[in-house]
C-alpha positions as CSV (number, residue, x, y, z in Angstrom):
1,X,0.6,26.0,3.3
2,X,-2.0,22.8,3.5
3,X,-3.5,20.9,0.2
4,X,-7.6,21.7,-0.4
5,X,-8.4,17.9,-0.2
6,X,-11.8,16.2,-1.4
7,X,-12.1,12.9,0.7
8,X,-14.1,9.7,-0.7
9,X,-14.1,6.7,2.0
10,X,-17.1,4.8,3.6
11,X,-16.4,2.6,6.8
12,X,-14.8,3.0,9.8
13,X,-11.3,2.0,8.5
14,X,-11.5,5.3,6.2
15,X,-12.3,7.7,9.6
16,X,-8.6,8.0,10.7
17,X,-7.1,9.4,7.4
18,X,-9.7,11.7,7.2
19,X,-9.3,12.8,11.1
20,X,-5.7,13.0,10.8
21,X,-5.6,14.8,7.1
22,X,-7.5,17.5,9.0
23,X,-5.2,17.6,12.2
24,X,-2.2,17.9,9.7
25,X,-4.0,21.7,8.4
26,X,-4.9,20.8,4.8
27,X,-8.4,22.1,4.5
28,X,-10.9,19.3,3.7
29,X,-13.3,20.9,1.1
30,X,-15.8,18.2,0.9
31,X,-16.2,14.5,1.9
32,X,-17.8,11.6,-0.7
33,X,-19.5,9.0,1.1
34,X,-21.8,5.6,0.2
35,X,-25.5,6.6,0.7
36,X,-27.1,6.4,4.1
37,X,-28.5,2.5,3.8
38,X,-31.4,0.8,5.7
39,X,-30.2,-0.5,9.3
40,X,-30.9,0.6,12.9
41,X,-33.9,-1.7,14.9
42,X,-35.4,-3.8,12.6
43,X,-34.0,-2.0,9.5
44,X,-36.4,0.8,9.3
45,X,-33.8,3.5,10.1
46,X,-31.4,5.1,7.4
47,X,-28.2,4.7,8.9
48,X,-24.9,7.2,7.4
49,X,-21.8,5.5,7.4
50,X,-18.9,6.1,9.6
51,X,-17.2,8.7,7.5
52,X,-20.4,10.7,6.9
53,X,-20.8,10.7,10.5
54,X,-17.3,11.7,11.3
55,X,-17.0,14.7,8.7
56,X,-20.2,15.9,10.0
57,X,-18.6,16.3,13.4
58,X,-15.8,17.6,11.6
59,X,-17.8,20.5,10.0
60,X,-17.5,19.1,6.7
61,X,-19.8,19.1,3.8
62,X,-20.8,15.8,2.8
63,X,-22.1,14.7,-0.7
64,X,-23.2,11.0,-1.2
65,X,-24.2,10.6,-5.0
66,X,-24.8,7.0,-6.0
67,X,-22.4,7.0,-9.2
68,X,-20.8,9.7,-10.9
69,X,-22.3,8.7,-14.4
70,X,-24.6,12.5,-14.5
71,X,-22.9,15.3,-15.4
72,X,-24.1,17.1,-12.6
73,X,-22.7,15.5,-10.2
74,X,-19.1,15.2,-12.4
75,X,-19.4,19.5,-12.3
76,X,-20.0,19.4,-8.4
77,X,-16.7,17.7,-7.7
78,X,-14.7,19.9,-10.0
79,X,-16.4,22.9,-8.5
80,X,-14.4,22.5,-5.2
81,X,-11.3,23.3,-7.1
82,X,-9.5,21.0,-5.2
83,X,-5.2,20.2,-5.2
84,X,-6.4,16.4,-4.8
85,X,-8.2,13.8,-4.3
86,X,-7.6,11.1,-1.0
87,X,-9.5,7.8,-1.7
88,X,-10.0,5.2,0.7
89,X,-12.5,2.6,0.8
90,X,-15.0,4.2,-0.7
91,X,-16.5,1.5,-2.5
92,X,-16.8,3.2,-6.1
93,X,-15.3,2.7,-9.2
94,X,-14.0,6.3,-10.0
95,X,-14.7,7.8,-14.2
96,X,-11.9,9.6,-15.6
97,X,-14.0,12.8,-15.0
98,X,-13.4,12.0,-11.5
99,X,-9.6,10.9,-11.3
100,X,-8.7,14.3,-13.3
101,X,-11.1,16.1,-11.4
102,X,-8.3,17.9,-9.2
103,X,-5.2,20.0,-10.1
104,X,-2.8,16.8,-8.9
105,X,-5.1,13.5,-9.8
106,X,-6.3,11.1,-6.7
107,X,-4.7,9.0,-4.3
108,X,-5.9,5.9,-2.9
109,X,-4.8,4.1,0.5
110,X,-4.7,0.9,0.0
111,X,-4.7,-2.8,2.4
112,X,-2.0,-4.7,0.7
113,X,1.6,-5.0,-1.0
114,X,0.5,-4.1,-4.6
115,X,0.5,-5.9,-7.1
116,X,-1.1,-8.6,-4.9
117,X,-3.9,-8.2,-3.3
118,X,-5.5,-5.7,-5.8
119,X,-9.3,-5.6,-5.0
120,X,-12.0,-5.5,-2.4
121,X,-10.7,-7.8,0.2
122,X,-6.8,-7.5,0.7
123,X,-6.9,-7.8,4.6
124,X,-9.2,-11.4,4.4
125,X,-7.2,-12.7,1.6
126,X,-3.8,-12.2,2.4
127,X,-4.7,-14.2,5.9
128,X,-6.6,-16.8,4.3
129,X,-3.5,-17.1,1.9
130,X,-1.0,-17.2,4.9
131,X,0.7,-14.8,3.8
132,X,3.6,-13.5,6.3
133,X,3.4,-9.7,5.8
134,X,0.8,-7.0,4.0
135,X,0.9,-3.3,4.6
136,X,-0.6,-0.3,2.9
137,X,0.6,1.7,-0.2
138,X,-0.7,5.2,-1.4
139,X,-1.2,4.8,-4.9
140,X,-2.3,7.4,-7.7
141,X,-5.1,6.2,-8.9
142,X,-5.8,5.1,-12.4
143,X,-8.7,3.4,-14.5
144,X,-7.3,0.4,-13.7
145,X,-8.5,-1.6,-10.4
146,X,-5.2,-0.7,-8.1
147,X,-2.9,-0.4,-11.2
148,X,-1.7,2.8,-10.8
149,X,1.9,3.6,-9.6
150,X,3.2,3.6,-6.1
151,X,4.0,6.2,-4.0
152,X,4.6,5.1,-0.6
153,X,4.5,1.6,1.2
154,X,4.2,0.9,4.6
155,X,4.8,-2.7,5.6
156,X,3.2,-4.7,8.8
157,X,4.2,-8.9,9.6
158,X,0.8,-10.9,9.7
159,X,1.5,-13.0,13.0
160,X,0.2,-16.6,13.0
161,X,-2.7,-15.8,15.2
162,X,-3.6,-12.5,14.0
163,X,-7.2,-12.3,12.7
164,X,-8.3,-9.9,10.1
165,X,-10.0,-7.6,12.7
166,X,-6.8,-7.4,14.4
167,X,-5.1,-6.3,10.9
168,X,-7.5,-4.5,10.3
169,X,-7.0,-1.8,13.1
170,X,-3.2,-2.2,12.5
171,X,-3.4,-1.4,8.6
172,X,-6.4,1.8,9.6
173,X,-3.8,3.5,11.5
174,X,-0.5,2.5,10.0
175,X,-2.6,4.0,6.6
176,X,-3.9,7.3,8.0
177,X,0.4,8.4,9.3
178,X,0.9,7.1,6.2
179,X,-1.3,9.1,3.8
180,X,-0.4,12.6,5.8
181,X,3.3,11.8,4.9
182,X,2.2,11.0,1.0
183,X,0.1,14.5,1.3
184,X,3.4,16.3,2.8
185,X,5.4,15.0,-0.1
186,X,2.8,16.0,-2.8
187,X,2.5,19.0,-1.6
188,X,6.4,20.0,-1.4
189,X,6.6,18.3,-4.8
190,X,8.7,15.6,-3.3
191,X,6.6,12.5,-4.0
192,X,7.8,9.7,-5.7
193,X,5.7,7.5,-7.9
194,X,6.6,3.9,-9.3
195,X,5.0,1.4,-11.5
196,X,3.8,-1.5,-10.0
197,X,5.4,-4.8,-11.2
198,X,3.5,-7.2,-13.7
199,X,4.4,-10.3,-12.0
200,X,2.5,-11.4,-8.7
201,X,-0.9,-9.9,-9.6
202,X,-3.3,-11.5,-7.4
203,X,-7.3,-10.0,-6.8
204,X,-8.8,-10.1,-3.8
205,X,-12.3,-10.9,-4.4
206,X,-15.2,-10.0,-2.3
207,X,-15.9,-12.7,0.3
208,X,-19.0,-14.5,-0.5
209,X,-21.3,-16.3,1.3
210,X,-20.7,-19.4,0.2
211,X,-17.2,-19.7,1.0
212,X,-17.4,-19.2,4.9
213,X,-18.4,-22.5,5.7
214,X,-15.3,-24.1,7.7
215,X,-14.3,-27.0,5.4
216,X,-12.2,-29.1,7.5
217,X,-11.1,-32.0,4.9
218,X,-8.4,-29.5,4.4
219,X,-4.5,-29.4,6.0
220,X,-5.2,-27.9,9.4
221,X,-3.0,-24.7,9.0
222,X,-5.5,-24.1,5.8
223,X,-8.1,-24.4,8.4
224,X,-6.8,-22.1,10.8
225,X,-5.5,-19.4,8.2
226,X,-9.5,-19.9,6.9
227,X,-11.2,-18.7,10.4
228,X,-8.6,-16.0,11.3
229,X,-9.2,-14.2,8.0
230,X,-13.3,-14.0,7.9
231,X,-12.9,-13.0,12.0
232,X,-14.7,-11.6,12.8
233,X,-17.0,-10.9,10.2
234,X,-18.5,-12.4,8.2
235,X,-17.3,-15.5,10.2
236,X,-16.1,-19.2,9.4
237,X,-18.6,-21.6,10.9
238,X,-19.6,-25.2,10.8
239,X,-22.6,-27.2,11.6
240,X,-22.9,-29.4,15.2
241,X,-25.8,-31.8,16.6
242,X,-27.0,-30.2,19.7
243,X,-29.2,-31.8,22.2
244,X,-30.5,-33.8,19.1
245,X,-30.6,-30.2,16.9
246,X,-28.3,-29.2,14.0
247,X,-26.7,-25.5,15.1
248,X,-24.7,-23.2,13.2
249,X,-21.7,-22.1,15.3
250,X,-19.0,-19.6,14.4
251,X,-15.5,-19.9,14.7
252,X,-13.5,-16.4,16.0
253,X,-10.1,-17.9,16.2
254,X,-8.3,-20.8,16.5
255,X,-4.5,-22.1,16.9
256,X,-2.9,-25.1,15.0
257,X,-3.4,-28.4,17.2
258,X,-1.8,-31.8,17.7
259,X,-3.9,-35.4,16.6
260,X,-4.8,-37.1,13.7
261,X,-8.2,-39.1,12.8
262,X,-11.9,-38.5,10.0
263,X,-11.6,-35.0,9.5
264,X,-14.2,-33.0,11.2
265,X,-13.9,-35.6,14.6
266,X,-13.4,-34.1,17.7
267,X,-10.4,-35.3,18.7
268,X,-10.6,-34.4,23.0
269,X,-13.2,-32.4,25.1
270,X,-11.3,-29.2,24.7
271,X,-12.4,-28.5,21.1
272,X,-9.4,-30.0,18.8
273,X,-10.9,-31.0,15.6
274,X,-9.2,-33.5,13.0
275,X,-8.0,-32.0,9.5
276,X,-7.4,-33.4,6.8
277,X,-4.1,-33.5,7.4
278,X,-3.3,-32.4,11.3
279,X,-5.6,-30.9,13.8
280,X,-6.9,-27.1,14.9
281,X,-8.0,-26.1,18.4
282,X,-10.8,-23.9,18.6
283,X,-10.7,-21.8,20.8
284,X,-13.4,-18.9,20.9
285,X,-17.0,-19.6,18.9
286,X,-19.7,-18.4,19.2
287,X,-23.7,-19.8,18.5
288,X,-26.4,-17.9,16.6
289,X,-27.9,-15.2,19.0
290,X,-25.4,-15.9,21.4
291,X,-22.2,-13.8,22.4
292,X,-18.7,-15.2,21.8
293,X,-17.4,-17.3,24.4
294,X,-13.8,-18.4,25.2
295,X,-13.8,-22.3,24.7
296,X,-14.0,-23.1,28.1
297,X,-16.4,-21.0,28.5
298,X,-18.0,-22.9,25.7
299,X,-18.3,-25.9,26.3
300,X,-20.1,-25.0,29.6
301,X,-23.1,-24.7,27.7
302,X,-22.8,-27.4,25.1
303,X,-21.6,-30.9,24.8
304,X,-18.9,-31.2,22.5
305,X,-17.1,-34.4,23.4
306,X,-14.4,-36.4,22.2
307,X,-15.4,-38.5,19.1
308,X,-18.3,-36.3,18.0
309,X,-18.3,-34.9,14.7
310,X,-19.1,-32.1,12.9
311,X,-20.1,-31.0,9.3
């Protein structure tokens, strides 16, 4: 026996649920995907996302409408007469016509310990929180954003210097066992589901622009929660006088320090920087065009000396 499953995901985090959902037998009927989008050399090229790539090496058929809002496109997904629907990171907000488009609703796998953490960031906000642990649920899916009840829950400790990169690949695979064990229990008719609770609602927002600047008039373990959750994309950077020059650089990781003195002084010539309150050692960055670099490494290339400061 195996489940007729439509998938919906995007990036790469998505690809090992749907590769392991196939190893596990259950047919994969069709795969939803974000439109191919501008990329390549110099833009020119569509590029398909990850999961469009990997269900055409699967065999798969793969649809990539931009909404669901015709009705055309609400018919084609109930014509695959599917058992259910697996959801993750996909990037859409699903209608009704989509969520009761299959005989037993849609799951989603999703980065975080629901009710916190609902939204399109879990795995940057819960660092840049500090928080100790995260994991992923599989959740039936409702209108709401990540409201619906729980099914299973997988739970993984943050460590201190764990970036969100490195969560990242833990919560992908830890997600993908996970969802073939919710879609074993489904199918037997064995899977439990619970409301979430209504206290400890936290959203994690998309990570803007604006926010990625490193700001270091804050405590230091602030600091160093900041830079391990946007690495290593989009990146937490500051701003440094070069040879005379302002340069952007970006910050990859970084480990609480030891010194006090004017927040944003280096504090030593092997890249502690005062905090607010405390210091952080930076220890991989990486300049505009260039490729990341161990400190050492670093500060081959470029002065950054004791008493200098940076912005």
């Amino acid at each position: 026996m195996s489940l007729r499953i439509i998938f919906m995901g995007t990036p790469e985090f998505s690809v090992p649920t749907l590769q392991n959902l196939k190893q596990a037998g259950h047919e994969i009927v069709a795969v939803y995907s974000q439109p191919p989008r501008p990329g390549g050399r110099r833009g020119l090229d569509l590029v398909k996302s990850p999961v469009h790539h990997s269900a055409e090496l699967l065999g798969i058929p793969v649809l990539t409408p931009l909404n669901f809002k015709s009705e055309e496109d609400r018919e084609t997904f109930r014509s695959f007469k599917a058992d259910v629907a697996v959801v993750v990171a996909y990037g859409l907000l699903l209608p009704e016509a989509i969520l009761t488009g299959t005989r037993l609703g849609c799951y989603n796998g999703h980065a975080s310990l629901l009710p916190r953490w609902r939204g399109a960031a879990p795995i940057q906000r819960a660092i840049m929180a500090g928080d100790a642990k995260t994991g992923m649920m599989v959740m039936q899916m409702e209108k709401g954003l990540d409201t619906g009840p729980v099914a299973l829950t997988r739970e993984i400790e943050i460590g201190e210097a764990m970036t969100a990169g490195e969560l990242h690949d833990r919560l992908m695979l830890t997600g993908a066992r996970a969802m073939v064990e919710a879609m074993e229990k489904l199918e037997a008719g064995d899977l439990p589901l619970t409301p979430q609770s209504e206290d400890g609602v936290l959203y994690a927002s998309k990570i803007d622009k604006g926010e990625t600047r490193i700001d270091f008039s804050r405590p230091a373990r602030d600091v160093h929660n900041h830079i391990r959750g946007l690495s290593p994309f989009p990146g937490a950077w500051f701003e440094a006088e070069i040879n005379g020059k302002p340069e952007r650089i970006k910050v990859l990781s970084s480990a609480m320090g030891s010194g006090q003195g004017d927040a944003g002084t280096v504090l030593d010539d092997h890249l502690t920087v005062a905090c607010g309150d405390g210091a952080v050692c930076l220890t991989r960055l990486q300049k505009a065009g260039g490729k990341p670099l161990d400190a050492a490494d670093f500060l081959r290339g470029t002065a950054m000396t004791a008493g200098m400061r940076v912005t």
